[in-house]
C-alpha atoms as a printed R data frame, in Angstrom:
   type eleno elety resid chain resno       x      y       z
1  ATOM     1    CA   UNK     A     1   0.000  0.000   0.000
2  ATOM     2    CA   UNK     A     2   1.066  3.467  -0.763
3  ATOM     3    CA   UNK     A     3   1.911  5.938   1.831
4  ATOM     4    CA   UNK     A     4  -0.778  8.909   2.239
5  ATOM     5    CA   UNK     A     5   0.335 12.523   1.165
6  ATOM     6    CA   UNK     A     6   0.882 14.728   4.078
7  ATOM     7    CA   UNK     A     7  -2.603 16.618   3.149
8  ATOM     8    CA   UNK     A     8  -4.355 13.436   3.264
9  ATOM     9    CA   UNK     A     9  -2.453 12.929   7.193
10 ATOM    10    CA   UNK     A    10  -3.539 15.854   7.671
11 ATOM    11    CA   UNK     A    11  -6.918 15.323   6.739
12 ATOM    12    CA   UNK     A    12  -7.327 12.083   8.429
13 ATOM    13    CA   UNK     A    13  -5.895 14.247  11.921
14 ATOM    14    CA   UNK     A    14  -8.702 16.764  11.583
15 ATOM    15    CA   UNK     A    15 -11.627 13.896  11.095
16 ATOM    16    CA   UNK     A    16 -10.528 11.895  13.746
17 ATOM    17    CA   UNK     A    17 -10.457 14.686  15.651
18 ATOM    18    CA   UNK     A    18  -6.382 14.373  16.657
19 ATOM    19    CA   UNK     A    19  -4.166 17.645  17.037
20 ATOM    20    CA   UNK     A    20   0.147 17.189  16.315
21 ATOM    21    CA   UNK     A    21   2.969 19.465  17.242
22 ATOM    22    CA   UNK     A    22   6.695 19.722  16.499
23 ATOM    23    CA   UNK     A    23   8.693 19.325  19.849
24 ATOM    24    CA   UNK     A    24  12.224 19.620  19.111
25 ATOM    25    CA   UNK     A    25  12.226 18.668  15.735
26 ATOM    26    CA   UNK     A    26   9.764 15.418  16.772
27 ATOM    27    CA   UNK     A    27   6.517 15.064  16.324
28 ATOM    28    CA   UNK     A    28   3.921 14.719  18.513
29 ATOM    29    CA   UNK     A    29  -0.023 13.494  18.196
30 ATOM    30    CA   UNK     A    30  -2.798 13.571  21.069
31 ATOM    31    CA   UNK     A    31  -6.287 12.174  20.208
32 ATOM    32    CA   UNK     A    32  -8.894 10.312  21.619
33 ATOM    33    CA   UNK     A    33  -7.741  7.136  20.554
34 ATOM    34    CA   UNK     A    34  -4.403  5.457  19.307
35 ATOM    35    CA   UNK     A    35  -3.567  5.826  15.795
36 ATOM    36    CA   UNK     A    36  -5.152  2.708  14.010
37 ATOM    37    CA   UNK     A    37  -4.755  1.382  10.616
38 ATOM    38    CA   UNK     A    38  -2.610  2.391   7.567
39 ATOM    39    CA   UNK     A    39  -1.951  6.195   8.734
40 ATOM    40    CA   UNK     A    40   0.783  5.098  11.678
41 ATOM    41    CA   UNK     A    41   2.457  3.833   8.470
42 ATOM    42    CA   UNK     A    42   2.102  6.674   6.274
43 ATOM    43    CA   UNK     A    43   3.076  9.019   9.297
44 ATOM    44    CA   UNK     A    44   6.435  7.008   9.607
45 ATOM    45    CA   UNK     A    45   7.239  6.930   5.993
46 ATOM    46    CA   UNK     A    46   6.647 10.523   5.710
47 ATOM    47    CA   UNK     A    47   7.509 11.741   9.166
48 ATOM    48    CA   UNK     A    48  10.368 14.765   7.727
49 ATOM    49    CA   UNK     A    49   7.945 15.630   5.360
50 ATOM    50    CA   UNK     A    50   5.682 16.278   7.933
51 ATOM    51    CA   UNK     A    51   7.248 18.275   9.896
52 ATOM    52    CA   UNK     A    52   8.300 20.419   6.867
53 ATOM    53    CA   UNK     A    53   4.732 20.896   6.348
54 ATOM    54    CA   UNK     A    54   3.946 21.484   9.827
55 ATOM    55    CA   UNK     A    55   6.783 23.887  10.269
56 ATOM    56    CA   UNK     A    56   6.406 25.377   7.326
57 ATOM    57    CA   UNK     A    57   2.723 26.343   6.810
58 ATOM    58    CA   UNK     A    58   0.928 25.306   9.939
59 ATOM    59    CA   UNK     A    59   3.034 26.772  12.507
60 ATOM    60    CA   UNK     A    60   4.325 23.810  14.044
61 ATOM    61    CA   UNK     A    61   0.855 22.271  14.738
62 ATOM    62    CA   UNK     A    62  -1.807 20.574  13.525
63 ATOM    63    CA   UNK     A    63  -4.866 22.254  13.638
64 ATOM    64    CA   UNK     A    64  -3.019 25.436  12.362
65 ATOM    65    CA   UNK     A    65  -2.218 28.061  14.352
66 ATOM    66    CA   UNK     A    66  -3.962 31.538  13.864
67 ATOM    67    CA   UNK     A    67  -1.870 33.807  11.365
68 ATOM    68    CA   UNK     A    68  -0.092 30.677   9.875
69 ATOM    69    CA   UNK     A    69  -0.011 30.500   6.014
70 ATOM    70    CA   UNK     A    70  -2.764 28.080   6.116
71 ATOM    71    CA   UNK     A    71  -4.571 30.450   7.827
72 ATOM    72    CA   UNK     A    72  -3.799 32.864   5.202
73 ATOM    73    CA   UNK     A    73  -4.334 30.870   2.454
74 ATOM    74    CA   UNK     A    74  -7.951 30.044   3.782
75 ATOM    75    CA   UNK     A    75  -8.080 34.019   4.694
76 ATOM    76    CA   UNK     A    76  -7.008 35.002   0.692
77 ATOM    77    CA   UNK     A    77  -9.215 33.015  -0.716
78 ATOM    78    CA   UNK     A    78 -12.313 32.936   1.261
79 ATOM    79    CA   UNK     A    79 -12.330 28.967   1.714
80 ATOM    80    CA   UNK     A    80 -12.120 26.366   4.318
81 ATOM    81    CA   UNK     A    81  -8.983 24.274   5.524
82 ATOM    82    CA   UNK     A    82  -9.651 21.532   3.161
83 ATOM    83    CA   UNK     A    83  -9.672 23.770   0.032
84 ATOM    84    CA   UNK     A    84  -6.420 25.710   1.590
85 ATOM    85    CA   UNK     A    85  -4.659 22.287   1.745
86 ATOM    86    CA   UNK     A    86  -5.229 21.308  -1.838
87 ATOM    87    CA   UNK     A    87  -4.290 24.811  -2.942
88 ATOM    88    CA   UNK     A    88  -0.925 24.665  -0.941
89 ATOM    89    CA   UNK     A    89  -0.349 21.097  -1.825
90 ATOM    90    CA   UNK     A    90  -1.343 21.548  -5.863
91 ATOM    91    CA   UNK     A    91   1.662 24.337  -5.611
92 ATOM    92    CA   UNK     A    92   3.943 22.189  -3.842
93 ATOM    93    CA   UNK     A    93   3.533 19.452  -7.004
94 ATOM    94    CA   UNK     A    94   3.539 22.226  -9.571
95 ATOM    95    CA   UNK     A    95   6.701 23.991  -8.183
96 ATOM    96    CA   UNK     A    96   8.742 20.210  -7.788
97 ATOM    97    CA   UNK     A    97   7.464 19.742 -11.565
């Protein structure tokens, strides 16, 4: 089986209702229930990635923080989180093209 993108991690953190942090370059989940099924997998194999993303556009956590460029994104465009991730991730792929 494939690994899942970090927007689809992401994704699957916000519907099961789990939050993640960077903690010294680690990263950390909380939610109400172990992580089950393929995502512990897909969080290993793209753990740095992660982070990046985390770091990068969120803030260091998962939900993002206020002010973060996810926030900004969803702010510029007048859409929700879901919509802000696809944006961000469709110019991720475009600019690594």
């Amino acid at each position: 089986m494939k690994a899942q993108t970090v927007p689809q991690i992401l994704r699957c953190f916000t519907l099961g209702g789990y939050t993640a942090r960077v903690v010294e370059g680690r990263l950390e989940t909380l939610g109400p229930q172990p992580l089950a099924g393929p995502l512990p997998d897909s969080i290993k194999a793209q753990r740095e990635e992660l982070i990046a993303f985390l770091n990068e556009w969120a803030d260091g956590v998962w939900p993002p923080a206020p002010g973060s460029g996810l926030r900004e994104v969803e702010q510029l465009l007048g859409c929700g989180l879901g919509t802000a991730l696809d944006v961000v991730e469709a110019t991720q792929r475009r600019a690594a093209a």
